[in-house]
PASEBA-1860 file (N, C-alpha, C; in nm, 3 decimals):
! residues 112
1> XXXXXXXX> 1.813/1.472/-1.821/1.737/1.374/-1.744/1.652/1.445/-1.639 ~ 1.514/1.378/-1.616/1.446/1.451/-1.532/1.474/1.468/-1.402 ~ 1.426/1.536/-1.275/1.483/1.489/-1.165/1.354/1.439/-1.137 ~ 1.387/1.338/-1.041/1.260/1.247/-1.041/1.171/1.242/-0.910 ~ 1.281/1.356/-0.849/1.240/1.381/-0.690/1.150/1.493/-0.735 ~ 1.142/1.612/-0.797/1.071/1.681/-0.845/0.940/1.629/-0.924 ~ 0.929/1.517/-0.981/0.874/1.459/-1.041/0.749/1.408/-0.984 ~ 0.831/1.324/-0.841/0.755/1.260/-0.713/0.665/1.393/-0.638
9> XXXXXXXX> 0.709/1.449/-0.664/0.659/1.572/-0.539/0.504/1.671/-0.639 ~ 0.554/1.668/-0.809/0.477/1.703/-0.873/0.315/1.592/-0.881 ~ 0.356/1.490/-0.902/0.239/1.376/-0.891/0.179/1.380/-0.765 ~ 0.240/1.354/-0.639/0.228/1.374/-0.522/0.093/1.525/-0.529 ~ 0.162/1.581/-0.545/0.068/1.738/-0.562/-0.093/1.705/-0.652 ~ -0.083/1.615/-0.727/-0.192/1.641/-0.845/-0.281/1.569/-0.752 ~ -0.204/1.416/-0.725/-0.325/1.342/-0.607/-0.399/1.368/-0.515 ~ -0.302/1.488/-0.433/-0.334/1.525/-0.331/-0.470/1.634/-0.346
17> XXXXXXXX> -0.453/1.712/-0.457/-0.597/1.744/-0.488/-0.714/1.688/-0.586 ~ -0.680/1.606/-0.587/-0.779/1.503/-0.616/-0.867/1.456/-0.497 ~ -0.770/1.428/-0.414/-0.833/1.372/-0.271/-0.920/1.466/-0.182 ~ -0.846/1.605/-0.228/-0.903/1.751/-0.131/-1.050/1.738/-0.201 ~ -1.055/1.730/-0.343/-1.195/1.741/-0.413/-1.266/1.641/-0.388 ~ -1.216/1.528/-0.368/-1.315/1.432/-0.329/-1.407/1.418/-0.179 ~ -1.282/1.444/-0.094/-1.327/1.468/0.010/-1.438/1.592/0.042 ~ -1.387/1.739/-0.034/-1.487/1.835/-0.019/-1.617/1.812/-0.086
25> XXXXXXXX> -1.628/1.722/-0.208/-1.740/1.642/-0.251/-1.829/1.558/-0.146 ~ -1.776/1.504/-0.069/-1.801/1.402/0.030/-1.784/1.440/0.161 ~ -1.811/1.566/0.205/-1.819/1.636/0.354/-1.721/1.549/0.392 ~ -1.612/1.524/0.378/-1.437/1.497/0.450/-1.444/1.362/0.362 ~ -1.294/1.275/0.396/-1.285/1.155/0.390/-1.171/1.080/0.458 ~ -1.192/0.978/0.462/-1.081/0.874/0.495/-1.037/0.762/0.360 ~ -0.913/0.737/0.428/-0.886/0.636/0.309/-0.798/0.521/0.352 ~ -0.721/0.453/0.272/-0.650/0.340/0.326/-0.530/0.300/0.200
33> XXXXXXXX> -0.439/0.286/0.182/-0.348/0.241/0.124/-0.309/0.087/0.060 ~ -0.311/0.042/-0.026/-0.296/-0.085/-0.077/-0.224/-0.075/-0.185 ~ -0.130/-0.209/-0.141/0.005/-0.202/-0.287/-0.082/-0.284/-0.391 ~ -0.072/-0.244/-0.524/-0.091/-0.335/-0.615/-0.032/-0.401/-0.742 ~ 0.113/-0.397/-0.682/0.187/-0.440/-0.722/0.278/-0.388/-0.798 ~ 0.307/-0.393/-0.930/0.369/-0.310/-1.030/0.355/-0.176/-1.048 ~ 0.172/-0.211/-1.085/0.079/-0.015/-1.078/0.121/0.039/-0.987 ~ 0.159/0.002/-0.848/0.158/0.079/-0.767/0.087/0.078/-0.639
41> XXXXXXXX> 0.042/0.184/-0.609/-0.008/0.185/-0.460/-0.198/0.254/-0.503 ~ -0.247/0.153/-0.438/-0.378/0.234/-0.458/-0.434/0.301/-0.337 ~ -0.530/0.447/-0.386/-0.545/0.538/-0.269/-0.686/0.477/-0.260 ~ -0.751/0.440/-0.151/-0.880/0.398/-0.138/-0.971/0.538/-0.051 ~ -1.046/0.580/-0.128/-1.142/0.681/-0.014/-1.257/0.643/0.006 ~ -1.290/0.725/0.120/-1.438/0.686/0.135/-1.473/0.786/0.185 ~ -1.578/0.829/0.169/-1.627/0.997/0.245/-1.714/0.945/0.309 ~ -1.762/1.082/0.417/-1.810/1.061/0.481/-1.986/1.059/0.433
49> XXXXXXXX> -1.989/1.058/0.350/-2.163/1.024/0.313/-2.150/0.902/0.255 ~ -2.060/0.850/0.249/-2.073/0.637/0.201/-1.994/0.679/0.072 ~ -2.028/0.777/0.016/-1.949/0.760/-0.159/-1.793/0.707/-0.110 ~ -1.770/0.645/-0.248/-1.609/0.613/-0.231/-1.529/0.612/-0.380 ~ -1.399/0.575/-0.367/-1.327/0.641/-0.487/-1.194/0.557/-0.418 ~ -1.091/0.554/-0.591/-0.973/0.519/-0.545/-0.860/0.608/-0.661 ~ -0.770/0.567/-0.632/-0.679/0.647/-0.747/-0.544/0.576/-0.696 ~ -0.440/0.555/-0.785/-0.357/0.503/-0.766/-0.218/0.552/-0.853
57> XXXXXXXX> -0.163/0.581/-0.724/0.009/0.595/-0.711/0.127/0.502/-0.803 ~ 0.159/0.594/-0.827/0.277/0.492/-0.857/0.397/0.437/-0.775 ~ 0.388/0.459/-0.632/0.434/0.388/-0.583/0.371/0.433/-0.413 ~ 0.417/0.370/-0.303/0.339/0.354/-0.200/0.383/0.519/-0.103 ~ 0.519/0.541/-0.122/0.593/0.670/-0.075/0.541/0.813/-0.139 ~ 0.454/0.776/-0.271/0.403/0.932/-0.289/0.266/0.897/-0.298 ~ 0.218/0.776/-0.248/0.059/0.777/-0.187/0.083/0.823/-0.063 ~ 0.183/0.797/0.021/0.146/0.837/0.134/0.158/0.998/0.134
65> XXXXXXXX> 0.285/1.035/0.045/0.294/1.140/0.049/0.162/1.290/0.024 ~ 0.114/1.168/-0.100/-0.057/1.222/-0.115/-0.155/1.289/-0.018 ~ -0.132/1.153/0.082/-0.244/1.166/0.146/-0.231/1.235/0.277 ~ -0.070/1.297/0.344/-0.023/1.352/0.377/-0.072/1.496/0.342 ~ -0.029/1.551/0.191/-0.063/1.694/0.187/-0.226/1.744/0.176 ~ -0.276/1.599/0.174/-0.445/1.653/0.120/-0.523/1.646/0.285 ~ -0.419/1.624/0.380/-0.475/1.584/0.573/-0.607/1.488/0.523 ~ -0.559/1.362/0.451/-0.666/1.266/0.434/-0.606/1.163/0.570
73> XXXXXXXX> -0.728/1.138/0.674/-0.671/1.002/0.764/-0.698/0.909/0.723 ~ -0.577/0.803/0.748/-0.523/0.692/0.652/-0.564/0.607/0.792 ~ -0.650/0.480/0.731/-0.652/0.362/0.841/-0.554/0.238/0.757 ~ -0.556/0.181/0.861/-0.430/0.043/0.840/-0.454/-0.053/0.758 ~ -0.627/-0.088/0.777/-0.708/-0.163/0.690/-0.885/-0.103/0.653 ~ -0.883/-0.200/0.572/-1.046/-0.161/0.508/-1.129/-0.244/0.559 ~ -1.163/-0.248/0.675/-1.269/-0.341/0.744/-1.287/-0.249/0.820 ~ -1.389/-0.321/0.912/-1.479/-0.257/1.029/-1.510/-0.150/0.989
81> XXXXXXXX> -1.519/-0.049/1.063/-1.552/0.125/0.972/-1.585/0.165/0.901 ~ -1.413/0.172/0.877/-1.438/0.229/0.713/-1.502/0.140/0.634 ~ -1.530/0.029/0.624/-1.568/-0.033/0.521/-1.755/-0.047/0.545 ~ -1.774/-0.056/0.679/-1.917/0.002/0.687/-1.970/0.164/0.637 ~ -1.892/0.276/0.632/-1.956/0.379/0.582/-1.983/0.394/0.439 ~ -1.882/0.273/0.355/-1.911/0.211/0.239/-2.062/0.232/0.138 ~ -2.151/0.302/0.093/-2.268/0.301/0.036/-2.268/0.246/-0.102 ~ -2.298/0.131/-0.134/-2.344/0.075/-0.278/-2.437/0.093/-0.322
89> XXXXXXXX> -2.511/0.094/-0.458/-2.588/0.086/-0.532/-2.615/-0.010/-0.631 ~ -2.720/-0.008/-0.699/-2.770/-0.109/-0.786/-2.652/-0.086/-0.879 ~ -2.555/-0.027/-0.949/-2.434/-0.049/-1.036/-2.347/-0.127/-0.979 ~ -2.330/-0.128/-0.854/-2.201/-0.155/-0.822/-2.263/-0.348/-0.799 ~ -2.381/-0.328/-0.722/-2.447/-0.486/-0.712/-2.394/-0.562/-0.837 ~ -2.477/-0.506/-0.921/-2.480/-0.570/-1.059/-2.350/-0.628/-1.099 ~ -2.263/-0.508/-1.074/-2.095/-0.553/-1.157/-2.033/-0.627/-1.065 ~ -2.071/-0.639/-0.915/-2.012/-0.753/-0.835/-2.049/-0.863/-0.890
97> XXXXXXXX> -2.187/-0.898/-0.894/-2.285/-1.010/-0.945/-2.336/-1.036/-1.041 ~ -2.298/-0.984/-1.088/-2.328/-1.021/-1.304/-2.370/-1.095/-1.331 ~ -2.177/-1.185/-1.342/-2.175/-1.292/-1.363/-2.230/-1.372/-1.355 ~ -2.252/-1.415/-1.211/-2.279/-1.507/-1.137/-2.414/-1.534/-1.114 ~ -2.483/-1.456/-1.124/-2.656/-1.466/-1.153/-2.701/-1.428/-1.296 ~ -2.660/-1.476/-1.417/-2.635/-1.415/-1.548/-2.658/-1.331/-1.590 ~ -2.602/-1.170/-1.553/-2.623/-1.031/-1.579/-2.522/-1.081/-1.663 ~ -2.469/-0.930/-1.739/-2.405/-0.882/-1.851/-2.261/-0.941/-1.817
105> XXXXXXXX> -2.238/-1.041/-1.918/-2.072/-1.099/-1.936/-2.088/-1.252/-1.867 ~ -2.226/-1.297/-1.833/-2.229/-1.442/-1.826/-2.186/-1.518/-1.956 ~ -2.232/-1.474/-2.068/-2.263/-1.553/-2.178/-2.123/-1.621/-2.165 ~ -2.036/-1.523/-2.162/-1.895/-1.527/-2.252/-1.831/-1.616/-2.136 ~ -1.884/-1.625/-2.017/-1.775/-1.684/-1.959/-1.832/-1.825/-1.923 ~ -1.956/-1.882/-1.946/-2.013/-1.995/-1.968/-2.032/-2.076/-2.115 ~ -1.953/-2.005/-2.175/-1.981/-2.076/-2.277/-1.910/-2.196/-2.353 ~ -1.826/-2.241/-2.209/-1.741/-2.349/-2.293/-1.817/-2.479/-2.250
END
């Protein structure tokens, strides 16, 4: 049987440079923590040039642990701030608003 504390600490490790690359992609970053239930814990980043990114834990103790070894600062929530250094683009518009102004995947969901 595996040990699973070794296990935690191995995943823990992979995230954590994930986050180092993202951040060194993104002249530093911050991020924020959110459970999502079953999946797990999601890592939310945001660098400091607006790009952003998430990746998600399988549980909330080796996100934090993540974001711990990668010295990512963790805020409490995703408003104010952080959520202003936020930078979108015409992809991300679109897939918010598709739908709803009939971009790609109206058809299917108006069609009853």
């Amino acid at each position: 049987m595996a040990d699973t504390s070794k296990q935690a600490e191995r995943t823990a490790a992979r995230l954590a440079k994930q986050i180092q690359a993202f951040a060194k992609e993104h002249g530093g970053a911050q991020g924020q923590l959110a459970y999502v239930g079953q999946a797990g814990t999601r890592i939310v980043l945001v660098g400091e040039d607006g790009g952003w990114g998430d990746l998600v834990a399988p549980d909330h103790g080796i996100a934090r642990d993540a974001a711990e070894k990668a010295g990512l600062t963790l805020q409490d929530d995703f408003d104010g701030e952080l959520a202003a250094k936020v930078r979108t683009g015409p992809y991300e518009w679109s897939r918010m608003a598709g739908i709803q102004i009939g971009g790609k995947g109206a058809e299917a969901r108006h069609d009853g």
